[in-house]
Structure formats: structure tokens, C-alpha cells
PDB file with SEQRES, HELIX, SHEET and CRYST1 records, atoms N, CA, C and O in Angstrom:
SEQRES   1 A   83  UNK UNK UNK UNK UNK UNK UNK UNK UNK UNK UNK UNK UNK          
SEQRES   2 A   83  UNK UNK UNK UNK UNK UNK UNK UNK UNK UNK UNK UNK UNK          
SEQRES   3 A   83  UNK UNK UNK UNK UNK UNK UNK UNK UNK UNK UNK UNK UNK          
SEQRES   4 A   83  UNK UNK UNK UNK UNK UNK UNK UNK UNK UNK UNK UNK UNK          
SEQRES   5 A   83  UNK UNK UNK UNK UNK UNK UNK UNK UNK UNK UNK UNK UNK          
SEQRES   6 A   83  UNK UNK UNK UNK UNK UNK UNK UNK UNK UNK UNK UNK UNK          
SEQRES   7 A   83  UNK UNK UNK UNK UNK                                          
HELIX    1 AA1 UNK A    2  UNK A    5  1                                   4    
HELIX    2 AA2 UNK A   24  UNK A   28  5                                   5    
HELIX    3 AA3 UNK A   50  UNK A   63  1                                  14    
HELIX    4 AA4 UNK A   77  UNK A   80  1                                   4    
SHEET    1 AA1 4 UNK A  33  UNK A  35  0                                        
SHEET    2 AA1 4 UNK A  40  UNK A  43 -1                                        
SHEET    3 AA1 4 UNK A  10  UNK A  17 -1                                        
SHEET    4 AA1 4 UNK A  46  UNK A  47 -1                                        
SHEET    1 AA2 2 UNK A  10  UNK A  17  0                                        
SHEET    2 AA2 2 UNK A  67  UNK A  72 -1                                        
CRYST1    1.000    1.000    1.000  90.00  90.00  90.00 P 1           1          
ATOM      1  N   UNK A   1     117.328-370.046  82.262  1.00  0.00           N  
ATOM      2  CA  UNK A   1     117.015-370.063  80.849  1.00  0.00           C  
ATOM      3  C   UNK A   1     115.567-369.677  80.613  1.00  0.00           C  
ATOM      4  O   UNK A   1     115.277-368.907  79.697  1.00  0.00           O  
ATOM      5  N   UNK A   2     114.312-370.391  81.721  1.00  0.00           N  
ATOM      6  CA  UNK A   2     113.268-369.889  81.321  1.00  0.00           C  
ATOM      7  C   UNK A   2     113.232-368.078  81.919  1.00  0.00           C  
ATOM      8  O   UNK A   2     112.199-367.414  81.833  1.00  0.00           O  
ATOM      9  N   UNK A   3     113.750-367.853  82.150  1.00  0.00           N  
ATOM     10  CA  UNK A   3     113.514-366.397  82.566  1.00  0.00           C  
ATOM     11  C   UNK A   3     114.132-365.655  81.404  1.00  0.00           C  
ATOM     12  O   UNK A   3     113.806-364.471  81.314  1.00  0.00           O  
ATOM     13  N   UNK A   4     114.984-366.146  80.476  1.00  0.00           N  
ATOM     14  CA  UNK A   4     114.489-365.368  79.212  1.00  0.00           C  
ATOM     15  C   UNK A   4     113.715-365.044  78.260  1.00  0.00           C  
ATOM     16  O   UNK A   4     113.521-364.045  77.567  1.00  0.00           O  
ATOM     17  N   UNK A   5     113.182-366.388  78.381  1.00  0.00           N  
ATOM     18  CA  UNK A   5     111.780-366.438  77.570  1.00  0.00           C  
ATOM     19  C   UNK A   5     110.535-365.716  77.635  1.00  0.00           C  
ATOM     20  O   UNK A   5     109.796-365.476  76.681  1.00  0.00           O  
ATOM     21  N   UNK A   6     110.300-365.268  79.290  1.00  0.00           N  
ATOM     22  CA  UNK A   6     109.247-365.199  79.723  1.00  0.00           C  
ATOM     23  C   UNK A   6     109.844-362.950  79.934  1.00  0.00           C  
ATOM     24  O   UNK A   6     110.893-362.441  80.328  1.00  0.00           O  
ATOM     25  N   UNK A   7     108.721-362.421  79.504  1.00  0.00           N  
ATOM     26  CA  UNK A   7     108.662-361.241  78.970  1.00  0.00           C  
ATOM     27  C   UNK A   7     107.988-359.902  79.961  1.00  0.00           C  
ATOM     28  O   UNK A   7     106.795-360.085  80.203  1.00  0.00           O  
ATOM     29  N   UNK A   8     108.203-359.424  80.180  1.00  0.00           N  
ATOM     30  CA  UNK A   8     107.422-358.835  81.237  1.00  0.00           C  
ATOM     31  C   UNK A   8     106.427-357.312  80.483  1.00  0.00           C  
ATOM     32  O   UNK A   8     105.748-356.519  81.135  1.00  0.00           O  
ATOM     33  N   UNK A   9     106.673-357.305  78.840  1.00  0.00           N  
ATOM     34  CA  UNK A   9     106.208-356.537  78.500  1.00  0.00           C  
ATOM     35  C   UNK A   9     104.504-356.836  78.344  1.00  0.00           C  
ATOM     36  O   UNK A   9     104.251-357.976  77.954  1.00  0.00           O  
ATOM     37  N   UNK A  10     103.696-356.231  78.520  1.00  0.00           N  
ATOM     38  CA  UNK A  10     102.514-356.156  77.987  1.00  0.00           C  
ATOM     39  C   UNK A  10     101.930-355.164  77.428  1.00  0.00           C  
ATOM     40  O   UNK A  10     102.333-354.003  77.503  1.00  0.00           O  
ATOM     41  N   UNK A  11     100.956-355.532  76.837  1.00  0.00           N  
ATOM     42  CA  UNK A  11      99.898-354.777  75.497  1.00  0.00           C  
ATOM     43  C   UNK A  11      98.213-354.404  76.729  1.00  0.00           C  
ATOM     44  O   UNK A  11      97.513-355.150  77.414  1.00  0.00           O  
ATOM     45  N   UNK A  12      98.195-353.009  76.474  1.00  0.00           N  
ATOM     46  CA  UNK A  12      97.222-352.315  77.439  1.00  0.00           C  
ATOM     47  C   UNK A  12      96.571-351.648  76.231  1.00  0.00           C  
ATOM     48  O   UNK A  12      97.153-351.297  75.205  1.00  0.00           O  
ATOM     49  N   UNK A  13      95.175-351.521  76.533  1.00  0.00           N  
ATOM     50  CA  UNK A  13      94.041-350.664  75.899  1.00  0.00           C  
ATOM     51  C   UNK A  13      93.925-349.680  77.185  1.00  0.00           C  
ATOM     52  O   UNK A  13      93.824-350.244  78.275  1.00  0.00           O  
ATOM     53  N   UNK A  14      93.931-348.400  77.161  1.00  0.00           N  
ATOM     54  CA  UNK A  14      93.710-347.812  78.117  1.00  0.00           C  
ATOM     55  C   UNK A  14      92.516-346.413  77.208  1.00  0.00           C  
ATOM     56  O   UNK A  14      92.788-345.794  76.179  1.00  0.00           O  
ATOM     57  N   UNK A  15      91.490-346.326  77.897  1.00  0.00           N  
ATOM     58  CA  UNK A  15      90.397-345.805  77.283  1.00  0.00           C  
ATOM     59  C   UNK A  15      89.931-344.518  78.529  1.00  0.00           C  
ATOM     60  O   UNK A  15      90.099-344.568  79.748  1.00  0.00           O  
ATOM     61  N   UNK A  16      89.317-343.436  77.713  1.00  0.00           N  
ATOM     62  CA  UNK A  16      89.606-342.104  78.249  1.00  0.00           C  
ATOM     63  C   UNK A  16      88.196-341.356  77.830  1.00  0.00           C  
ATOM     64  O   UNK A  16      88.105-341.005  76.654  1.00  0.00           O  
ATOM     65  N   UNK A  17      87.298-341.139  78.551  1.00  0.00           N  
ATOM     66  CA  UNK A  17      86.367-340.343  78.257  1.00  0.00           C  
ATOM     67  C   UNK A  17      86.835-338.672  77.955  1.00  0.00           C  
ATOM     68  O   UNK A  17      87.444-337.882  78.675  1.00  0.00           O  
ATOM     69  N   UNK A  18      86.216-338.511  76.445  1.00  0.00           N  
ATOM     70  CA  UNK A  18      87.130-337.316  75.933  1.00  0.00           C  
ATOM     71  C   UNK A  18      88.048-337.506  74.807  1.00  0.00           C  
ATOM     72  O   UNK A  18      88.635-338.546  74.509  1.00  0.00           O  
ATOM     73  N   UNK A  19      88.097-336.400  74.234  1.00  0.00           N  
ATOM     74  CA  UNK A  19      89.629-336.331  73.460  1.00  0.00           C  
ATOM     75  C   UNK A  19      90.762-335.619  73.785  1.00  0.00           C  
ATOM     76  O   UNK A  19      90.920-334.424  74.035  1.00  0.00           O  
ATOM     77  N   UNK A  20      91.482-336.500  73.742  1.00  0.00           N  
ATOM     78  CA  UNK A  20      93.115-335.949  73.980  1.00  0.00           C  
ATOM     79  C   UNK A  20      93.613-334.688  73.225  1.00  0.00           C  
ATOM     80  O   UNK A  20      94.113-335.095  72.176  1.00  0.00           O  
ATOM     81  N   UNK A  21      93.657-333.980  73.262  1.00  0.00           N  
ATOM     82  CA  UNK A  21      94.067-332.615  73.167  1.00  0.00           C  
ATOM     83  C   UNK A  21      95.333-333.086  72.354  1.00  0.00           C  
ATOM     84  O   UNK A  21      96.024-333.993  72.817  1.00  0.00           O  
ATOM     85  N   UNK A  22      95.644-332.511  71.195  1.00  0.00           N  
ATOM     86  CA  UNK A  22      96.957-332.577  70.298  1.00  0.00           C  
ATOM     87  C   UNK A  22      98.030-332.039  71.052  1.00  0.00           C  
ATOM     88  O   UNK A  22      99.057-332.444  70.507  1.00  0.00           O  
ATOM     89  N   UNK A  23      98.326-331.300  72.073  1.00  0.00           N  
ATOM     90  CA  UNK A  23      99.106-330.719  72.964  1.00  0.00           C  
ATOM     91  C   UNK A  23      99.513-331.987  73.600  1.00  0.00           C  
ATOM     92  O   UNK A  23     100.689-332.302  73.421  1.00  0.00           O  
ATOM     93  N   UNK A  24      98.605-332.966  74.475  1.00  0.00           N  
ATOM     94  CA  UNK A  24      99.426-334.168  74.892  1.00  0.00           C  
ATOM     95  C   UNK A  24      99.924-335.269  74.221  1.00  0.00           C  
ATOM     96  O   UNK A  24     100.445-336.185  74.857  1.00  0.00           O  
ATOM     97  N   UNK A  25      99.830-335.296  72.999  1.00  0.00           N  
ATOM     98  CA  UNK A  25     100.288-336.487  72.164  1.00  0.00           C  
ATOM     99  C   UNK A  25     101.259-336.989  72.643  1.00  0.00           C  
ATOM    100  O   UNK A  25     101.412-338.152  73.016  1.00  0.00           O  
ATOM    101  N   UNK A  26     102.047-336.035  72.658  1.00  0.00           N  
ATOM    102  CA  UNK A  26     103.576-336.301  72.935  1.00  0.00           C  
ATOM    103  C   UNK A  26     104.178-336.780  74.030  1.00  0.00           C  
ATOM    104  O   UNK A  26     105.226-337.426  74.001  1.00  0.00           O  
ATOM    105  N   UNK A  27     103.400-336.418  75.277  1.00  0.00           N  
ATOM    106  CA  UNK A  27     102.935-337.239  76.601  1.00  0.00           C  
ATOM    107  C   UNK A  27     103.305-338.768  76.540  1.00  0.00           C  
ATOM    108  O   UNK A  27     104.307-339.291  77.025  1.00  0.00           O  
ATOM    109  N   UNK A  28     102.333-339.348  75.873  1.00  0.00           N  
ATOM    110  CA  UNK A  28     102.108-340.819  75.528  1.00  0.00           C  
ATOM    111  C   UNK A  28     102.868-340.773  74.263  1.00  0.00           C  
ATOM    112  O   UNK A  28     102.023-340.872  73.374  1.00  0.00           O  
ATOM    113  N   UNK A  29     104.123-340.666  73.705  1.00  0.00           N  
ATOM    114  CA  UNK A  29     104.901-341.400  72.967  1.00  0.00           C  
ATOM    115  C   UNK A  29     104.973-342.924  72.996  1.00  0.00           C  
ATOM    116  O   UNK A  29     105.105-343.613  74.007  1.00  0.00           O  
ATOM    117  N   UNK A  30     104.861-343.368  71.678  1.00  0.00           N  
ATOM    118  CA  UNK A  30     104.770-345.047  71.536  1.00  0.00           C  
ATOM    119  C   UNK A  30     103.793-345.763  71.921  1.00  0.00           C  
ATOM    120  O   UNK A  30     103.887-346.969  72.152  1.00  0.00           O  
ATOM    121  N   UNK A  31     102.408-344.860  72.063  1.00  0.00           N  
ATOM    122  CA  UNK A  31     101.483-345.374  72.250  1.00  0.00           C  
ATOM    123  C   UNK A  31     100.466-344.730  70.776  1.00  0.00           C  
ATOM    124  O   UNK A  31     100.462-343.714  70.081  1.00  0.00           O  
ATOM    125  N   UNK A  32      99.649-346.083  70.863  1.00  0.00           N  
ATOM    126  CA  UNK A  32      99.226-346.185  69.617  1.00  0.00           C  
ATOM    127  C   UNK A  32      97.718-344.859  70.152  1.00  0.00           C  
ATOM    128  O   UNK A  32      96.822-345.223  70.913  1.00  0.00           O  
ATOM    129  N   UNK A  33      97.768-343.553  69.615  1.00  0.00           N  
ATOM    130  CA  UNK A  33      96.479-342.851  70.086  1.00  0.00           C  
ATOM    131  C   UNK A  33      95.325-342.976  69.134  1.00  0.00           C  
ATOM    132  O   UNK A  33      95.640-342.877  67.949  1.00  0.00           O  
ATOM    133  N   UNK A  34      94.271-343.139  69.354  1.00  0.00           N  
ATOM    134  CA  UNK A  34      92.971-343.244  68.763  1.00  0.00           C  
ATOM    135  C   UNK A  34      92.065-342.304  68.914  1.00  0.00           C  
ATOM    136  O   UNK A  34      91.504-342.540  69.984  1.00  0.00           O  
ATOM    137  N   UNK A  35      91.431-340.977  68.220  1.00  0.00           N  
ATOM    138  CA  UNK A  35      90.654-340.446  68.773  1.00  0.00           C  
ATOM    139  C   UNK A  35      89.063-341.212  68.540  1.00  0.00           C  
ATOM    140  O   UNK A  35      88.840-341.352  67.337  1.00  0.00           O  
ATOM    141  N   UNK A  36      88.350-341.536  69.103  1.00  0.00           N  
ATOM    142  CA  UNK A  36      87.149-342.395  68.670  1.00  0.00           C  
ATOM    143  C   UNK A  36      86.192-341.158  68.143  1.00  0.00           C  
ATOM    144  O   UNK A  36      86.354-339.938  68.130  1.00  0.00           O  
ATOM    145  N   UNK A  37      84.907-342.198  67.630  1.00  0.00           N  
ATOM    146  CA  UNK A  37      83.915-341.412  67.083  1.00  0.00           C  
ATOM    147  C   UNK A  37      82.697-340.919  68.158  1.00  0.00           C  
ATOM    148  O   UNK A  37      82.079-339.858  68.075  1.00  0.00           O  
ATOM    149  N   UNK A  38      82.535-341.856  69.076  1.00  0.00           N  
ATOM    150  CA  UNK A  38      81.995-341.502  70.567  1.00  0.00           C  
ATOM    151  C   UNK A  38      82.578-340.422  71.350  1.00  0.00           C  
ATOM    152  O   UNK A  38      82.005-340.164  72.409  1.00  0.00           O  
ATOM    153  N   UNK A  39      83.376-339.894  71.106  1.00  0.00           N  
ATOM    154  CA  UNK A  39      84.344-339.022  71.714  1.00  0.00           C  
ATOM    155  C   UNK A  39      85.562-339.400  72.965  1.00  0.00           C  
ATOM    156  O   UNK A  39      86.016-338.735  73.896  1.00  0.00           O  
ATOM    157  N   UNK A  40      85.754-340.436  72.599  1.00  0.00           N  
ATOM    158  CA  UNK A  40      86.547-341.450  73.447  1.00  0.00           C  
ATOM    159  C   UNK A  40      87.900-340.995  73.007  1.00  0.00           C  
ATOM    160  O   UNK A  40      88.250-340.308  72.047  1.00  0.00           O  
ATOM    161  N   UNK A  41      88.472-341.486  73.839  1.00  0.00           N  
ATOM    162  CA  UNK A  41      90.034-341.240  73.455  1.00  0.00           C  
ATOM    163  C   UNK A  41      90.537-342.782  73.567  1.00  0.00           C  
ATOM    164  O   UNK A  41      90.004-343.183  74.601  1.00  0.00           O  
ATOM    165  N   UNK A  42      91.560-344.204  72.823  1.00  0.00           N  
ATOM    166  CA  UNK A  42      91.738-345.291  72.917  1.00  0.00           C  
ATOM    167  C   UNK A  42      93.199-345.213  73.094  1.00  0.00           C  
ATOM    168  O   UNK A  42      93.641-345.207  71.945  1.00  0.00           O  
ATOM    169  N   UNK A  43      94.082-345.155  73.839  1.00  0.00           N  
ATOM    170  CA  UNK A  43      95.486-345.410  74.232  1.00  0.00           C  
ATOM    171  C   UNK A  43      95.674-346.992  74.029  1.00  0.00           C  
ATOM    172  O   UNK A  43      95.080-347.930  74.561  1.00  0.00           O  
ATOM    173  N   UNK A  44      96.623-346.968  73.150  1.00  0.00           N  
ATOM    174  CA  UNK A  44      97.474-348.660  73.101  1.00  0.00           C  
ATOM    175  C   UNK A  44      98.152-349.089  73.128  1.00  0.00           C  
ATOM    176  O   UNK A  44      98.068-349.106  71.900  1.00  0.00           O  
ATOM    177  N   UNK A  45      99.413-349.872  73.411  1.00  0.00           N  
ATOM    178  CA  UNK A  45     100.554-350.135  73.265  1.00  0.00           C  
ATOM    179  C   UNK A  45     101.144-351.200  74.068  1.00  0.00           C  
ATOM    180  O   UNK A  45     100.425-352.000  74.667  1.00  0.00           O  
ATOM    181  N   UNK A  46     102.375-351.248  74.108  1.00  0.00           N  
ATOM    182  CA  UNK A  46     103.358-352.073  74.877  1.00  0.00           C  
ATOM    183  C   UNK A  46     103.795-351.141  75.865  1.00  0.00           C  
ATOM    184  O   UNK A  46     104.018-349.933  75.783  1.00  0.00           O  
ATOM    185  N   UNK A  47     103.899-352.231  77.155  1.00  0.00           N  
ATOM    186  CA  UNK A  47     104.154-351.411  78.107  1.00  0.00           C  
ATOM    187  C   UNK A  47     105.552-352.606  79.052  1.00  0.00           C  
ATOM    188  O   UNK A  47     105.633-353.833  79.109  1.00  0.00           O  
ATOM    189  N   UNK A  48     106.199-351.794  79.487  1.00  0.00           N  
ATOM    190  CA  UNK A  48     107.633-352.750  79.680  1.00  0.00           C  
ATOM    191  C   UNK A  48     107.137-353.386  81.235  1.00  0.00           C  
ATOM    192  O   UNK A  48     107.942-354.068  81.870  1.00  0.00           O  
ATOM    193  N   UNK A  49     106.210-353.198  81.603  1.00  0.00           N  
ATOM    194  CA  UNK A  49     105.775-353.656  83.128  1.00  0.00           C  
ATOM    195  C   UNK A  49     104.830-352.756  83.521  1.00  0.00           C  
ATOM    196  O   UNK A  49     104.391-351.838  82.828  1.00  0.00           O  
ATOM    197  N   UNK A  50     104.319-353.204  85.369  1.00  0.00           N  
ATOM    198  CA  UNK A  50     103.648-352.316  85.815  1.00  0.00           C  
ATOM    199  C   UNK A  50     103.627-350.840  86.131  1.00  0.00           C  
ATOM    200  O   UNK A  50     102.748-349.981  86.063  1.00  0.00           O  
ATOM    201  N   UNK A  51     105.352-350.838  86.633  1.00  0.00           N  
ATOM    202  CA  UNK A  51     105.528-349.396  86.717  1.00  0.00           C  
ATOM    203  C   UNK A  51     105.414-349.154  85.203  1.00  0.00           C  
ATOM    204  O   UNK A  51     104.447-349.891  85.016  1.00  0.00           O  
ATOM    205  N   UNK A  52     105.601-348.826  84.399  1.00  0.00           N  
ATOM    206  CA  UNK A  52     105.767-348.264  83.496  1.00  0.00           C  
ATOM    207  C   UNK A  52     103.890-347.794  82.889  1.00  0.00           C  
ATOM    208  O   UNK A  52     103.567-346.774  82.279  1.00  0.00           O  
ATOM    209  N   UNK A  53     103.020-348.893  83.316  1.00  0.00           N  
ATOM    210  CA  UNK A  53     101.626-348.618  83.448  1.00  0.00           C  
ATOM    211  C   UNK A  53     100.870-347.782  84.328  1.00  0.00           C  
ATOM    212  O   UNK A  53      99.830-347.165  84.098  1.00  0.00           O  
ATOM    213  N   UNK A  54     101.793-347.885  85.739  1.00  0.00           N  
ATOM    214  CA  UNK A  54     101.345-346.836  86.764  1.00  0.00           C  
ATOM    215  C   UNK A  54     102.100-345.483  86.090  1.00  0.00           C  
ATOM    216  O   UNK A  54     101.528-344.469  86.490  1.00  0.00           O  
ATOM    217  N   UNK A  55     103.130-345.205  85.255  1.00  0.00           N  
ATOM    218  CA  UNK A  55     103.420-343.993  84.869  1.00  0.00           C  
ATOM    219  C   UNK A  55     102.553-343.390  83.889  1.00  0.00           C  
ATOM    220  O   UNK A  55     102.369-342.173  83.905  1.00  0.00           O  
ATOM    221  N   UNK A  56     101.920-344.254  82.908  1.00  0.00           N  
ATOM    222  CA  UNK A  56     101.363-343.969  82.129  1.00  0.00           C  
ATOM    223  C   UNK A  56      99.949-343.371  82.976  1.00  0.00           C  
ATOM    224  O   UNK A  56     100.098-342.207  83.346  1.00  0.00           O  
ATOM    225  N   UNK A  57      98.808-343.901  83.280  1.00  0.00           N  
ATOM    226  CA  UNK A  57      98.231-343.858  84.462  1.00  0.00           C  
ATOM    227  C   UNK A  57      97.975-342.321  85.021  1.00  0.00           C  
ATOM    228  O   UNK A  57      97.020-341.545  85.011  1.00  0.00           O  
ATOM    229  N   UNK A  58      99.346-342.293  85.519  1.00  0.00           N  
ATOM    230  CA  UNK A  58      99.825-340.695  85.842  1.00  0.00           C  
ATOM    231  C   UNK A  58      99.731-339.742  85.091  1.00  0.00           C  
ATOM    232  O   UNK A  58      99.238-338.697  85.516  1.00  0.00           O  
ATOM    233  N   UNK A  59     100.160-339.847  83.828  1.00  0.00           N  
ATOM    234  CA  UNK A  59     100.043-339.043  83.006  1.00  0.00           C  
ATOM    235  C   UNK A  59      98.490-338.725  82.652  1.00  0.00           C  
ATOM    236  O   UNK A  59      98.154-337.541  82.689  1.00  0.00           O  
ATOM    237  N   UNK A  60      97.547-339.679  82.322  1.00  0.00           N  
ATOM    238  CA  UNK A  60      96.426-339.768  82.312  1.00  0.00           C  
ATOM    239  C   UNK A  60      95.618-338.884  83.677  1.00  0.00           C  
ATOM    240  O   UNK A  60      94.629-338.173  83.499  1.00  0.00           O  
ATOM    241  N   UNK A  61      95.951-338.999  84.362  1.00  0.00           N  
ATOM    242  CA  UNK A  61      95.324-338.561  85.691  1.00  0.00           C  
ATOM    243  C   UNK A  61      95.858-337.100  85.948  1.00  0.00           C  
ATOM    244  O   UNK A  61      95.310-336.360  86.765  1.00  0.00           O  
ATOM    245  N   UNK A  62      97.189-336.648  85.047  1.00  0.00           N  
ATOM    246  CA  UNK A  62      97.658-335.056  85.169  1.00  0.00           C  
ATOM    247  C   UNK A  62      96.988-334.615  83.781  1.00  0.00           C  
ATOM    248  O   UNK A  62      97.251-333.439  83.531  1.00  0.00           O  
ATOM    249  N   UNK A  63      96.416-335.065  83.083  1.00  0.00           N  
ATOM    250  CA  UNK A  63      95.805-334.538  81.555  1.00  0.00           C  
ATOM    251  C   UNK A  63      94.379-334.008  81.820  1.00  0.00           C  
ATOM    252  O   UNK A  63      93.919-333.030  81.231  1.00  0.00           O  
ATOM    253  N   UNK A  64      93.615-334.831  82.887  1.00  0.00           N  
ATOM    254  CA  UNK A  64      91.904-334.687  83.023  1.00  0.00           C  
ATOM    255  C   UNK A  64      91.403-334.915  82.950  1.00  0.00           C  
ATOM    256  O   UNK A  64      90.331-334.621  83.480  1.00  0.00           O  
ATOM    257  N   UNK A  65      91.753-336.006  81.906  1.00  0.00           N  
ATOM    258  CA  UNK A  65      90.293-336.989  80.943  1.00  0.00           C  
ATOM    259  C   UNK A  65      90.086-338.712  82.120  1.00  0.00           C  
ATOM    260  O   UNK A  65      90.848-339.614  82.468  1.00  0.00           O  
ATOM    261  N   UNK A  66      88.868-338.427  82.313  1.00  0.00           N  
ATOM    262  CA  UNK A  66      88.407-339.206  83.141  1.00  0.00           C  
ATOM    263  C   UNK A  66      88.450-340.727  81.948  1.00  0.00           C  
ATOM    264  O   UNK A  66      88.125-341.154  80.840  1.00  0.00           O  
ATOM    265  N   UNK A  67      89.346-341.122  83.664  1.00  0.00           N  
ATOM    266  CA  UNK A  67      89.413-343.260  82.961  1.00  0.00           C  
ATOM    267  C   UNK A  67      88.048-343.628  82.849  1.00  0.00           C  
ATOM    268  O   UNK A  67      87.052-343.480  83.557  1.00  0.00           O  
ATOM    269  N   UNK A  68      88.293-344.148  81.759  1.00  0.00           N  
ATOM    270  CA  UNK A  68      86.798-345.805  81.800  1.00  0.00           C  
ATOM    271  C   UNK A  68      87.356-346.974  81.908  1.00  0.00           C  
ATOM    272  O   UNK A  68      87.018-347.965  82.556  1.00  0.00           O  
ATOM    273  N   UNK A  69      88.199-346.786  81.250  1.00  0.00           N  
ATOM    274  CA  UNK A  69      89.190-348.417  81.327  1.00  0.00           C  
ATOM    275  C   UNK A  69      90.367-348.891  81.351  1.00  0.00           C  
ATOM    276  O   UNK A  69      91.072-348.141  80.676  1.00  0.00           O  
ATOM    277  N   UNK A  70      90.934-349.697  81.748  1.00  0.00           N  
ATOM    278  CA  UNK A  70      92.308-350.505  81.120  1.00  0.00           C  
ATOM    279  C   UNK A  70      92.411-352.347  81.483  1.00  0.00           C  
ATOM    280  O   UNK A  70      92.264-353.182  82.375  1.00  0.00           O  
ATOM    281  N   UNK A  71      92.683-352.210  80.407  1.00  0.00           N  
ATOM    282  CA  UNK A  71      92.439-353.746  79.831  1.00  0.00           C  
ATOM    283  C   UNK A  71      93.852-354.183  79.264  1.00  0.00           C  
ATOM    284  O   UNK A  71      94.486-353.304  78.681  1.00  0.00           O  
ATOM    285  N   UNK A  72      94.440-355.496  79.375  1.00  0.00           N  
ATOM    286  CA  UNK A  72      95.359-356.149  79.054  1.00  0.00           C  
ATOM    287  C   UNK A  72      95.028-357.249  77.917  1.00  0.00           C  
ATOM    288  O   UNK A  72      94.457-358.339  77.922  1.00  0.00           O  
ATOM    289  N   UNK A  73      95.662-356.442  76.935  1.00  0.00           N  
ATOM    290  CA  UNK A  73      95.136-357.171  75.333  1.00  0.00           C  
ATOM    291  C   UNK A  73      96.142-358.128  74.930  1.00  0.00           C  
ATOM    292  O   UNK A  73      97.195-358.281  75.550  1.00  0.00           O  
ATOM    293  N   UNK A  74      95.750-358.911  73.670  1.00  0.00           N  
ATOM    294  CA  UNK A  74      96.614-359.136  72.737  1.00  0.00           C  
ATOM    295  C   UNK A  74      97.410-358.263  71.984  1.00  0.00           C  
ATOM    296  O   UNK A  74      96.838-357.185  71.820  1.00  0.00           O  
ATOM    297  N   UNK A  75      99.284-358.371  71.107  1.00  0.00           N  
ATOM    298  CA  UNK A  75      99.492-357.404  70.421  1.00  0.00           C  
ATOM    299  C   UNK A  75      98.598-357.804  69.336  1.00  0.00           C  
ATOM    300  O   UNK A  75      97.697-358.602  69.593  1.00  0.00           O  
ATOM    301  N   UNK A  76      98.788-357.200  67.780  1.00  0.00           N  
ATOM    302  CA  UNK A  76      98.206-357.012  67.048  1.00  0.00           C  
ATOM    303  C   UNK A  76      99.486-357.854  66.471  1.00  0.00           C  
ATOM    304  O   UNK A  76     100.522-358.224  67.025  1.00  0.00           O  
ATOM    305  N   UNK A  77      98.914-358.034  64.906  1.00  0.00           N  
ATOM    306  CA  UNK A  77      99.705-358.590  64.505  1.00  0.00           C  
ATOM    307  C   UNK A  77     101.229-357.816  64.050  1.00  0.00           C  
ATOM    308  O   UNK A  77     102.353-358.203  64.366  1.00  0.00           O  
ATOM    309  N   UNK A  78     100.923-356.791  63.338  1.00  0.00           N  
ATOM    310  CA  UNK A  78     102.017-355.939  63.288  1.00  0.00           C  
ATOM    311  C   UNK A  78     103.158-355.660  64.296  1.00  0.00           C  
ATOM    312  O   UNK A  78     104.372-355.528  64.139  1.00  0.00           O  
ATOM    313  N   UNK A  79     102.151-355.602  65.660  1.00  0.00           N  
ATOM    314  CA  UNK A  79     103.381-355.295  67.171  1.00  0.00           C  
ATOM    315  C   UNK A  79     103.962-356.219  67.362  1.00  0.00           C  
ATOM    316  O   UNK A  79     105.027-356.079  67.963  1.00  0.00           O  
ATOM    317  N   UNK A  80     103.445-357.891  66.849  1.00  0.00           N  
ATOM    318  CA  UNK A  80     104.180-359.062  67.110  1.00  0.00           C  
ATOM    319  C   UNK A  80     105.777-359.002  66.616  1.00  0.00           C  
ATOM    320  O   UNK A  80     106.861-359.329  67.100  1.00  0.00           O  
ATOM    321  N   UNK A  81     105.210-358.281  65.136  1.00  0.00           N  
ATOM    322  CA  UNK A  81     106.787-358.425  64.470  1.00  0.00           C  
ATOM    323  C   UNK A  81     107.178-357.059  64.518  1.00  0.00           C  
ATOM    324  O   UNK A  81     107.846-356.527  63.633  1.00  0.00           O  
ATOM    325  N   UNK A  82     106.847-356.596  65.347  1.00  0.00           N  
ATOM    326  CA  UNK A  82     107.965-355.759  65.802  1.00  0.00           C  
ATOM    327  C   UNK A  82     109.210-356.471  67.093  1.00  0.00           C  
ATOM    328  O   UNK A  82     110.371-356.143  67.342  1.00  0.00           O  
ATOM    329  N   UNK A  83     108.357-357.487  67.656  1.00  0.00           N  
ATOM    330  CA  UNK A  83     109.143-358.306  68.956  1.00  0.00           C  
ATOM    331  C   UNK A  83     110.959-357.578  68.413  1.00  0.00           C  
ATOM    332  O   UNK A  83     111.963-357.876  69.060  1.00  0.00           O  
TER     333      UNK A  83                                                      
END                                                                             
């Protein structure tokens, strides 16, 4: 019973020196994209587990734009009620 409760999705900030090129948007579907004003690129979202973070990851690492970060956030309030 507790193993339904307990969720294996998580909420990632994944941050990208650079901007993402409108050509990969589509790459990262269902991720929330941010182009920053620093010239950052801010990837966000729900992610169904690790693999699914190491895929993302991948994608990041076949695009060019050098990582700065990834961080395991809170959702927002909106993503809550999306549950």
C-alpha cells in the first residue's frame, strides 16, 4: 500500500550555458523552457525517474550547450495540480 503513495517522479531545474536554439524545443517536450536574460537557458519539469533524467541529460549533451547545473526542486504550484 505504501508503495503507492510514494512517487518516483521528480521536479529538476536543469540549467544550460547558452540559448537553446528554437530547432531543439521539441527535443525537451514537457519541459518547462526558459530562455534567461544572462543568456542561460533554464529546463524544468517532471521527470518520471532517473533514467528518464539520464535521457534528458543526453539530449543536453547531443545539443552543445554546456551544463552548469541540475538541481532537484519543488513542483510549483500549478504542476501540483496537475498531479
Amino acid at each position: 500500500m505504501i508503495d503507492k503513495l510514494i512517487s518516483n517522479d521528480q521536479y529538476c531545474e536543469i540549467r544550460l550555458k547558452g540559448h537553446l536554439d528554437a530547432r531543439w524545443v521539441k527535443w525537451f517536450d514537457g519541459m518547462k523552457i526558459t530562455l534567461e536574460e544572462n543568456g542561460n537557458t533554464l529546463l524544468k519539469g517532471r521527470l518520471a525517474d532517473q533514467a528518464a533524467l539520464h535521457g534528458v541529460l543526453k539530449k543536453v549533451r547531443d545539443v552543445g550547450l554546456p551544463l552548469l547545473s541540475v538541481n532537484s526542486v519543488l513542483p510549483d504550484s500549478k504542476e501540483e495540480s496537475d498531479l
